[in-house]
C-alpha positions in Angstrom: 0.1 11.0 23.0 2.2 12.7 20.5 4.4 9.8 20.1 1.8 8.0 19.6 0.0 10.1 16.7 3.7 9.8 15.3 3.6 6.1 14.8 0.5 5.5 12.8 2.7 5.4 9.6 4.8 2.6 11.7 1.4 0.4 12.6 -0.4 1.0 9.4 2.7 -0.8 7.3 3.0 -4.2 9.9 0.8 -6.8 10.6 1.4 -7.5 14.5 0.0 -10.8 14.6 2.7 -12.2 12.1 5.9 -9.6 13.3 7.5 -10.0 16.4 8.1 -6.3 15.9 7.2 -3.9 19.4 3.9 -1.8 18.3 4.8 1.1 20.3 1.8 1.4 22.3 3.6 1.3 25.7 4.2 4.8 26.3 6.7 4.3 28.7 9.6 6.2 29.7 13.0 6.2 27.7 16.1 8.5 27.9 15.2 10.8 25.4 18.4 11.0 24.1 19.5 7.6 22.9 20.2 7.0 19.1 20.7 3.3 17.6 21.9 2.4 14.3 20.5 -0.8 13.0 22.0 -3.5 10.1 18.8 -4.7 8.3 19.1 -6.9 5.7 15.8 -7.1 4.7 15.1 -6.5 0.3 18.5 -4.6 0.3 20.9 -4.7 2.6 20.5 -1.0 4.4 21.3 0.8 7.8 18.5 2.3 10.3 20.2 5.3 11.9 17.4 6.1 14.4 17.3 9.0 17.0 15.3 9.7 20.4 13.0 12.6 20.0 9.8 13.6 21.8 8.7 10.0 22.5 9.6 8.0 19.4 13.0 7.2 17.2 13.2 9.0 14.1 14.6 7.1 11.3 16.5 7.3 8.2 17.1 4.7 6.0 21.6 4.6 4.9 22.1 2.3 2.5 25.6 2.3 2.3 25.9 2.6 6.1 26.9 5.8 8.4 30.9 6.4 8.2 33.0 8.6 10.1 35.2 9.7 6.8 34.4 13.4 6.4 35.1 12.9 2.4 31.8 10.8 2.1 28.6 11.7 1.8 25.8 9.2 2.2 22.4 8.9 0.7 19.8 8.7 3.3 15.9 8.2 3.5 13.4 9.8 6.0 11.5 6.7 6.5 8.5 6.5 9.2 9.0 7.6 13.3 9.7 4.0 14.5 8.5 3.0 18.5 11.1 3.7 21.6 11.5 -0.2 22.3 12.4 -0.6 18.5 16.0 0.7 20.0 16.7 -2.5 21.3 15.4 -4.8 18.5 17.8 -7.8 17.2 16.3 -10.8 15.6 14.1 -11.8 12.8 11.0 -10.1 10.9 9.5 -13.3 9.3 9.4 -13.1 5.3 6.7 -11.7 3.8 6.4 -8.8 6.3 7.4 -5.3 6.4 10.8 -4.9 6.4 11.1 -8.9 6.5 14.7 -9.8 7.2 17.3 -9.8 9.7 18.3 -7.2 12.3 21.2 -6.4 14.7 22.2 -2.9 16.9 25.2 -2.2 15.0 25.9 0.7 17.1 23.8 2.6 19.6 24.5 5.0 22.6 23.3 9.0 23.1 23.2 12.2 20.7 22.6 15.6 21.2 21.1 18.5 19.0 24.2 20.8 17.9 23.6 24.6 16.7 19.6 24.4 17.3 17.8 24.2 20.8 14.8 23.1 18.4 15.8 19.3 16.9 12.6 19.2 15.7 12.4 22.4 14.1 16.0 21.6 12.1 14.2 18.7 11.3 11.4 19.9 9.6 13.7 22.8 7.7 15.7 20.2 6.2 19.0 20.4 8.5 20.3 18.7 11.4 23.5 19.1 13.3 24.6 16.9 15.8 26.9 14.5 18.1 26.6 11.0 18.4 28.7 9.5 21.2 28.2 5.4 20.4 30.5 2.5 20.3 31.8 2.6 16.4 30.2 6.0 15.9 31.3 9.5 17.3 31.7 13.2 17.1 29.1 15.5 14.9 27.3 14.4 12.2 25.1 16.4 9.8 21.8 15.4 7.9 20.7 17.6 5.2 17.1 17.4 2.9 18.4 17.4 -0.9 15.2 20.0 -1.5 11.8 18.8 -1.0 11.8 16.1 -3.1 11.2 12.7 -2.5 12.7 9.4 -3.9 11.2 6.8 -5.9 9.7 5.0 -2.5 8.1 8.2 -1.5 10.2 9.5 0.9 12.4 12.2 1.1 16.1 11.9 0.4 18.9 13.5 2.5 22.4 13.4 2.3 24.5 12.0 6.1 28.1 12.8 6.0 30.6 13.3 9.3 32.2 16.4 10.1 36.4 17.0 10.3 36.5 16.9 14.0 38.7 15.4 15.9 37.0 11.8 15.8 37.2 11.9 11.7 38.5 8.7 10.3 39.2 8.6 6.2 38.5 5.4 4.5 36.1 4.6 7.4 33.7 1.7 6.2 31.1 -0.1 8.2 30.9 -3.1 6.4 34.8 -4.0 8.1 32.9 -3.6 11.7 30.0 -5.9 11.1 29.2 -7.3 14.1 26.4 -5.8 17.0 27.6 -4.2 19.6 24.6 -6.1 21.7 25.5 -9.6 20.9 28.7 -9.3 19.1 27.0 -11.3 16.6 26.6 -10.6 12.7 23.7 -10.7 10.6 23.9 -13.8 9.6 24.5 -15.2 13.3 21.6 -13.9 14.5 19.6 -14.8 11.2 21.1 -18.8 11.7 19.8 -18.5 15.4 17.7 -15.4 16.9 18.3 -14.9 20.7 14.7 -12.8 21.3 11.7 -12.1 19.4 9.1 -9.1 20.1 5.4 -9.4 20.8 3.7 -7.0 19.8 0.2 -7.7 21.9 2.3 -7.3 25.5 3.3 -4.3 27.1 6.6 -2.9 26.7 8.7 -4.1 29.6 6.6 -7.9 28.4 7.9 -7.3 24.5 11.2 -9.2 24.5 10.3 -13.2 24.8 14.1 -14.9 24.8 14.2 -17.6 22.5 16.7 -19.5 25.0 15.4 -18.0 28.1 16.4 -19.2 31.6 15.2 -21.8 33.5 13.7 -22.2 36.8 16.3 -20.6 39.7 17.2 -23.2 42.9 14.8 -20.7 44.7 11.9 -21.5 42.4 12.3 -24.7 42.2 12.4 -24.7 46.2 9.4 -23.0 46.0 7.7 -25.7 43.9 8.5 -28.3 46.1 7.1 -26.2 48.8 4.1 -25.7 47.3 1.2 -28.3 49.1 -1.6 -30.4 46.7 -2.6 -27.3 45.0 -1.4 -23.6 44.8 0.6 -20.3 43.2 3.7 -20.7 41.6 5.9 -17.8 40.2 7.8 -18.9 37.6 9.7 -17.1 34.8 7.3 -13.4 35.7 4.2 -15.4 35.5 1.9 -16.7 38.1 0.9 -20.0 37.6 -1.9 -22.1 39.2 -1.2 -25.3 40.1 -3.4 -28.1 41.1 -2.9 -31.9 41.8 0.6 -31.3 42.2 0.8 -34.9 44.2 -1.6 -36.7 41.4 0.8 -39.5 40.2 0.6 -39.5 36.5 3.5 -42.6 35.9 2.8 -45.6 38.1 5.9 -47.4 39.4 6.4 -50.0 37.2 9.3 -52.0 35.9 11.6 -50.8 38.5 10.2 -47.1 37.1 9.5 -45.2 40.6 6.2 -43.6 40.5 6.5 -39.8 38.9 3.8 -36.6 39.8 2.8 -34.3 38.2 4.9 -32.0 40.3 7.9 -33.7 38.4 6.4 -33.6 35.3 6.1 -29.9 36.0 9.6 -29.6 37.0 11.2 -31.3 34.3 9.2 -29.4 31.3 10.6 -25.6 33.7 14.1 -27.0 33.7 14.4 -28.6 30.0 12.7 -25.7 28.7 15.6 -23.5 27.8 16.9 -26.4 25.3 14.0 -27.2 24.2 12.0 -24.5 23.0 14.0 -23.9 19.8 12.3 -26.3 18.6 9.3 -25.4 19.5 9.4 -21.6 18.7 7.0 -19.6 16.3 5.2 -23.6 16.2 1.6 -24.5 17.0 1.3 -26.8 19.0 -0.2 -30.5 19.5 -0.6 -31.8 22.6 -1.1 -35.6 24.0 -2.8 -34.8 27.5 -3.4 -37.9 30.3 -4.9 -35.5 33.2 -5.3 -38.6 35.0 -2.0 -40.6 34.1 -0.6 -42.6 31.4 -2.8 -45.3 33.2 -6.0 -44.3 31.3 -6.7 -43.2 27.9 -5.3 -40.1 26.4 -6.2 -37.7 24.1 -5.1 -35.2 21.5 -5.7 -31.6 22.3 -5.2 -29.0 19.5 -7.4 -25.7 20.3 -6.2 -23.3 22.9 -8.4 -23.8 25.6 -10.6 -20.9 26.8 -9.1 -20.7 30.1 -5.4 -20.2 29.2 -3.9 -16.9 30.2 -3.7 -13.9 28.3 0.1 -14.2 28.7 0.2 -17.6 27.4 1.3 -16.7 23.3 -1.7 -18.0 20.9 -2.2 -18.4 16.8 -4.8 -17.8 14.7 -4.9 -20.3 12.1 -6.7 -18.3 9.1 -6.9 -21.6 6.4 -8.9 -24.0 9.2 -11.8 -25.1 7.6 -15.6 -25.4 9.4 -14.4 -28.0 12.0 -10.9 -27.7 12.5 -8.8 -26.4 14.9 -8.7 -22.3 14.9 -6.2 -21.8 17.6 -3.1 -22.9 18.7 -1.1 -22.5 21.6 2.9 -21.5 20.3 4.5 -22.0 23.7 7.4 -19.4 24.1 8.7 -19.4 27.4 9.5 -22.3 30.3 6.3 -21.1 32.1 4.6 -22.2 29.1 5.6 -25.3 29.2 5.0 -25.4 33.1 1.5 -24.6 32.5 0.9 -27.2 29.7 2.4 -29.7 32.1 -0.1 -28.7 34.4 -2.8 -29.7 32.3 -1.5 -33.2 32.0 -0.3 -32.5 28.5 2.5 -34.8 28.6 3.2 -34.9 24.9 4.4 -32.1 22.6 4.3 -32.3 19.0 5.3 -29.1 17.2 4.6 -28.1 13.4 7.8 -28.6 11.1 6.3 -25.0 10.0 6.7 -21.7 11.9 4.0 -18.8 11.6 3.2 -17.4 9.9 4.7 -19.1 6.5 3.2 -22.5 7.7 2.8 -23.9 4.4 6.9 -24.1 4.0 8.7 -26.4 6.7 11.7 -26.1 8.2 12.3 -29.5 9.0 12.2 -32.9 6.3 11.3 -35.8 8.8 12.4 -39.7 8.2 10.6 -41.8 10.5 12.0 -45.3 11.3 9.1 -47.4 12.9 10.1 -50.5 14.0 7.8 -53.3 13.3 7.5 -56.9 15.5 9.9 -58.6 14.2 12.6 -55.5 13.7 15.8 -56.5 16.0 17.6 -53.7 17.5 20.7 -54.3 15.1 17.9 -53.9 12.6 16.6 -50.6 13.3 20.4 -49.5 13.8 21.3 -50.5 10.5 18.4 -48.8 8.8 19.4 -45.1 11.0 22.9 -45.8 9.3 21.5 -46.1 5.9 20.3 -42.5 6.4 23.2 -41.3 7.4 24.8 -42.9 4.3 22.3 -41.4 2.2 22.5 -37.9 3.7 26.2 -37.9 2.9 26.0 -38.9 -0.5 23.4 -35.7 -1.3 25.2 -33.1 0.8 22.8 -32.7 3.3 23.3 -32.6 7.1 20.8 -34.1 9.2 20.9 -36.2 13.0 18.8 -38.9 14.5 16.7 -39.0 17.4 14.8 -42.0 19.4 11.5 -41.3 20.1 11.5 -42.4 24.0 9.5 -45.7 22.6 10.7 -47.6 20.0 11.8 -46.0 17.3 14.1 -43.5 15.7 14.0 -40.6 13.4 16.2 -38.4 11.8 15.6 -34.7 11.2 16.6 -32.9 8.4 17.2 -29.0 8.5 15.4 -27.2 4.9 15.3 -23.7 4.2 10.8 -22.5 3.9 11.0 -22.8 0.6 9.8 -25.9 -0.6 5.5 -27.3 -0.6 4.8 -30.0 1.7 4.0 -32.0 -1.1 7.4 -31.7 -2.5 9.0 -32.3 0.3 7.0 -35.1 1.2 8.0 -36.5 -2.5 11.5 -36.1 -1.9 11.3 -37.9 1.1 10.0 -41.0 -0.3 12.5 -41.1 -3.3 15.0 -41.5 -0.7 13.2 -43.6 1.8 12.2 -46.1 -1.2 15.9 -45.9 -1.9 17.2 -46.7 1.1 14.6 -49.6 1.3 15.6 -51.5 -1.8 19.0 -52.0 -0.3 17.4 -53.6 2.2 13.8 -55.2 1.3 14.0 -57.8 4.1 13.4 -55.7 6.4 11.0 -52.7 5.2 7.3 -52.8 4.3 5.4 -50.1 2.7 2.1 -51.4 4.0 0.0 -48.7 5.4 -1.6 -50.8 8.5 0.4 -52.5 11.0 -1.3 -55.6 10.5 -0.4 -56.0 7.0 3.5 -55.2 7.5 4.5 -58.8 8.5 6.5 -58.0 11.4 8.8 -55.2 9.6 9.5 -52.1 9.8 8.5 -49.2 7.8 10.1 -46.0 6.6 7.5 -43.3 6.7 8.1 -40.1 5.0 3.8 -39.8 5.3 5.1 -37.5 8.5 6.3 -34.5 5.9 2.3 -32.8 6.1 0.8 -29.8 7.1 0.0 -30.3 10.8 0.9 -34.4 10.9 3.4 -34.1 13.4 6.5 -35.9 15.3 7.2 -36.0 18.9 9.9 -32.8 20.1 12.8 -33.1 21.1 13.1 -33.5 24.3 9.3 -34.3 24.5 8.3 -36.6 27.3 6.5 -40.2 26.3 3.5 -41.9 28.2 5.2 -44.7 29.1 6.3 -46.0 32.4 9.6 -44.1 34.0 8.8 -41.2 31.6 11.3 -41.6 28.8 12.3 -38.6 26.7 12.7 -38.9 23.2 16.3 -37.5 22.6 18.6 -36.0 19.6 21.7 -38.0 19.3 24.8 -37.4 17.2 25.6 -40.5 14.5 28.3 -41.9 16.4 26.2 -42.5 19.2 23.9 -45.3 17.1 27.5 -47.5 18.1 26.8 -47.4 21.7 25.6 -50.8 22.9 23.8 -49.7 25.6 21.7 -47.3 23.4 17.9 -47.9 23.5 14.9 -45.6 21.7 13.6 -45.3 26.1 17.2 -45.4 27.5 16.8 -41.6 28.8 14.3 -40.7 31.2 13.2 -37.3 32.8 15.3 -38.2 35.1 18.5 -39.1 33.7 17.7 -36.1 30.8 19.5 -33.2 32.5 22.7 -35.0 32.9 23.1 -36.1 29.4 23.0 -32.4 28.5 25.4 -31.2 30.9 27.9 -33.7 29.8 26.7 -33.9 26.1 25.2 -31.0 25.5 22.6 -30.9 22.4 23.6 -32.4 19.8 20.6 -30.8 17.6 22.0 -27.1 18.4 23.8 -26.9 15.8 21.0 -27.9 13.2 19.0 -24.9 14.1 18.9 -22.7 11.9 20.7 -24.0 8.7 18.3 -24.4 6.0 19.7 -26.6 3.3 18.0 -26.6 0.0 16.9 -30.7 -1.1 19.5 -31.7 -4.2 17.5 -32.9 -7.1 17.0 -36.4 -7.3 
C-alpha cells in the first residue's frame, strides 16, 4: 500500500486512457532489487536511472546519461517514484502526453545499497552509495543532493558520478552505446516501429499488448477445428465464445468453394500478426454480414455492449449527439477472432491513431475503376502515381482492394489537418488526371462518370475510411485486398481479387509484406 501512496505524483501527471504507460496499480511482486536505466527522448533527450525500492522504482532524471568515468560528474533530477512494471517499458508515449516520446532499456540488471542498511534513509539525507551490476553499467555509483534546493522544474538536483573501482572507464560516454539491451534496438528503431505498448486499465501481468504478437499455435488451431457448431476457444490468453462456427458465410460460387465462419475465424487468428500494424492505436469500422455475404450488410461503428472487458475500446470525446462514442481499437489476434465471430468481415481502420485523431498517418489515393476502365487502364493510372511520388520525394506502395480497384498509401508524419492533406491530395490527383483526361471523371455519382474512372482523394477525412490491408472482401471466394510492391503492377496475372484467404498466407511466406517497411516513416508533403 505504500508503493502505492508513492505513486500518486506518477498518476496525477498521465492521462491513462491516451498513454500506453502501466499505472502501477498491480501490486504484484518484483525482485526488489532490480534497477533499469531508460533513453527517453521525449522534450530533451534525457536518461531515467530508476532503482527498486520498497515496492516502486525511484527515479532520477540524467541528462547527459550515467557514465562509468570517475572524472564526471553528472547532473541529475529526483523526478516522481515511477510503477515496478515501468522497468520493462520500451515503446512510444503518444505526443501530447507526459513524457511524450520514445523509450528503450538502455541498461538494466540488480543494485545494492553500499555503506547504509537504510537506502531509504540515505535517500532522504541526500546521499546514496551503491553498486549496479547491469550490462553497460557496473561497480559503485554515488548520488548526492546539491543542498535542498530544487531546480527550475521543481525538483531537486543531485549530482551521479562513478566511483575509481576496478570497473572505472575514462572517457566513458553513453551516447557510443546507444542501443537497448532489450531489443538491441535504438531510439529511433523502436520510434520508426514500437514492438509493445502498455495498457494501463489491465492488470500487470495483462500490461504489455505486442504490436506484432503471435499467432494462433498448430495446437490452437487444432483445437478450433475441434470445436463442434458452437463453443470455447482459447486463443492468444483469452476465452472466446464461439457460435455458428459451421454457418457458411461465402457460398460456393464461380468455382469459389463455400467458406464458414470457422475459416473466416481462422484466417483473421493467423493474418493477425501482419496485420494489426495497421490497425493499431485505430478505431475501428466494421462491414458485418452475420448471415453471409448473401444478404445485406451493414456498417457497424459503436462497440457493442456485449464485447469483453479485455477487448481494448476508445472513447471518442468530439462525437456529436448522434454519432458514434465508442470504438473498438483491436490489438491483439483474439480481437480479430472475436470480430470475425460477429460476422464482421470488413475492417476499415482510421488513417489517425488515438489519441491525436485529427492528424493522419496515412495520405490515401484511391483508383476506382469505372465501366468502361480496362485493366491496362487502371494499371497505367497506379503507374502514374508512382511517377508522381518519385518526382516529389515521397515513398508510397499500391494495394488492390480484393474487388476492383487499387489504391496507393502514402506514409505522413501527424502533423498535417485533414483538410490539408485532403488538398494536397487533389493537386496531385488533378495532376495526374490531366495527363490522362480520357480516362478520369471527377463526377461525384457513378452514374454521371460515363464509364471512367475516378481518382478520389475525398477518402483523406476524419473517420471516411479505406479497406486494411489484409482486410477480407464480401465477395465470393473471400478475396483479400493486398499491399503490393510497384513492380508487381507488371505481372500479367495480377488482378484487384487475385488473392483469396486462402492463397493469403503463402504470398507472405514467399513475399513477405511489402507494406512493412512503410510503417512508421512519416514523410512531410513537399509544397506544391
Amino acid at each position: 500500500m505504500a508503493g502505492r501512496r508513492r505513486l500518486a505524483e506518477y498518476q496525477a501527471k498521465r492521462d491513462f486512457t491516451k498513454t500506453g504507460e502501466p499505472k502501477g496499480e498491480s501490486g504484484g511482486a518484483g525482485s526488489g532489487d532490480q534497477f533499469v536505466v531508460q533513453r527517453h527522448r521525449a522534450r530533451r533527450r534525457h536518461y531515467d536511472l530508476r532503482l527498486e525500492l520498497d515496492g516502486v522504482l525511484v527515479s532520477w532524471a540524467v541528462p547527459k546519461g550515467p557514465t562509468l568515468d570517475p572524472d564526471v560528474r553528472r547532473m541529475a533530477v529526483h523526478v516522481e517514484d515511477h510503477p515496478r512494471e515501468y522497468a520493462g517499458f520500451e515503446g512510444v508515449i503518444p505526443s501530447g502526453e507526459y513524457g511524450g516520446g520514445d523509450v528503450i532499456v538502455w541498461d538494466r540488471g540488480t543494485w545494492a545499497p553500499a555503506e547504509t542498511d537504510d537506502p531509504g534513509k540515505a535517500i532522504e539525507n541526500g546521499n546514496l552509495h551503491f553498486d549496479l551490476f547491469g550490462e553497460k553499467l557496473v561497480g559503485r555509483f554515488v548520488l548526492v543532493r546539491k543542498g535542498r534546493g530544487e531546480s527550475e522544474a521543481g525538483k531537486e538536483q543531485w549530482l551521479l558520478l562513478h566511483k575509481h573501482d576496478e570497473y572505472a572507464q575514462r572517457g566513458w560516454d553513453p551516447e557510443e552505446h546507444p542501443a537497448s539491451v532489450k531489443s538491441g534496438r535504438t531510439n529511433e528503431e523502436v520510434a520508426a516501429d514500437p514492438d509493445a505498448t502498455w495498457h494501463s486499465d489491465r492488470p500487470a501481468a495483462e500490461a504489455e499488448v505486442r504490436t506484432r504478437p503471435e499467432g494462433p499455435t498448430s495446437a490452437e488451431l487444432a483445437a478450433l477445428d475441434a470445436l463442434g457448431a458452437k463453443g470455447t476457444w482459447n486463443f492468444g490468453g483469452h476465452r472466446l465464445a464461439l457460435t455458428n462456427l459451421d454457418k457458411v458465410l461465402f457460398p460456393a460460387a464461380g468455382g469459389h468453394p463455400a467458406i464458414t465462419k470457422r475459416e473466416l475465424i481462422a484466417y483473421y487468428a493467423t493474418v493477425g500478426p501482419v496485420m494489426l500494424p495497421y490497425l493499431a492505436d485505430r478505431p475501428l469500422n466494421t462491414h458485418r454480414f452475420p448471415d453471409g455475404i448473401g444478404k445485406p450488410g451493414f456498417w457497424q461503428k459503436e462497440a457493442p455492449g456485449h464485447a469483453p472487458k479485455w477487448l481494448r475500446q476508445w472513447h471518442y470525446d468530439a462525437a456529436g449527439e448522434g454519432e458514434t462514442q465508442c470504438y473498438v481499437v483491436p490489438d491483439s489476434p483474439a480481437a480479430l477472432a472475436w470480430l470475425a465471430n460477429y460476422g464482421a468481415l470488413e475492417l476499415h481502420a482510421w488513417t489517425s491513431k488515438v489519441p491525436d485523431v485529427e492528424h493522419p498517418t496515412w495520405l490515401l489515393f484511391d483508383i476506382d475503376p469505372g465501366p468502361k476502365t480496362e485493366a491496362d487502364d487502371l494499371l497505367l493510372l497506379a503507374r502514374l502515381h508512382r511517377t508522381a511520388l518519385d518526382h516529389l520525394g515521397l515513398r508510397g506502395k499500391p494495394k488492390v482492394t480484393g474487388q476492383r480497384g487499387i489504391q496507393v498509401w502514402v506514409p505522413i508524419e501527424p502533423r498535417y489537418t485533414y483538410a490539408e492533406t485532403r488538398a494536397w491530395a487533389e493537386t496531385v490527383s488533378r495532376t495526374i488526371g490531366r495527363t490522362v483526361p480520357e480516362l478520369v471523371s471527377w463526377e461525384w455519382h457513378r452514374d454521371k462518370r460515363e464509364g471512367l474512372a475516378r481518382l478520389d482523394y475525398t477518402q483523406n477525412v476524419i473517420n471516411k475510411t479505406l479497406v486494411a490491408p489484409y482486410s477480407v472482401r464480401p465477395r465470393p471466394g473471400a478475396p483479400v485486398s493486398v499491399p503490393l510492391d510497384w513492380d508487381e503492377l507488371d505481372d500479367p496475372d495480377l488482378r484487384p481479387d487475385r488473392w483469396t484467404i486462402h492463397t493469403v498466407a503463402e504470398r507472405l511466406r514467399h513475399q513477405g509484406d511489402p507494406f512493412a517497411e512503410l510503417l512508421g516513416a512519416g514523410q512531410r508533403l513537399p509544397e506544391l
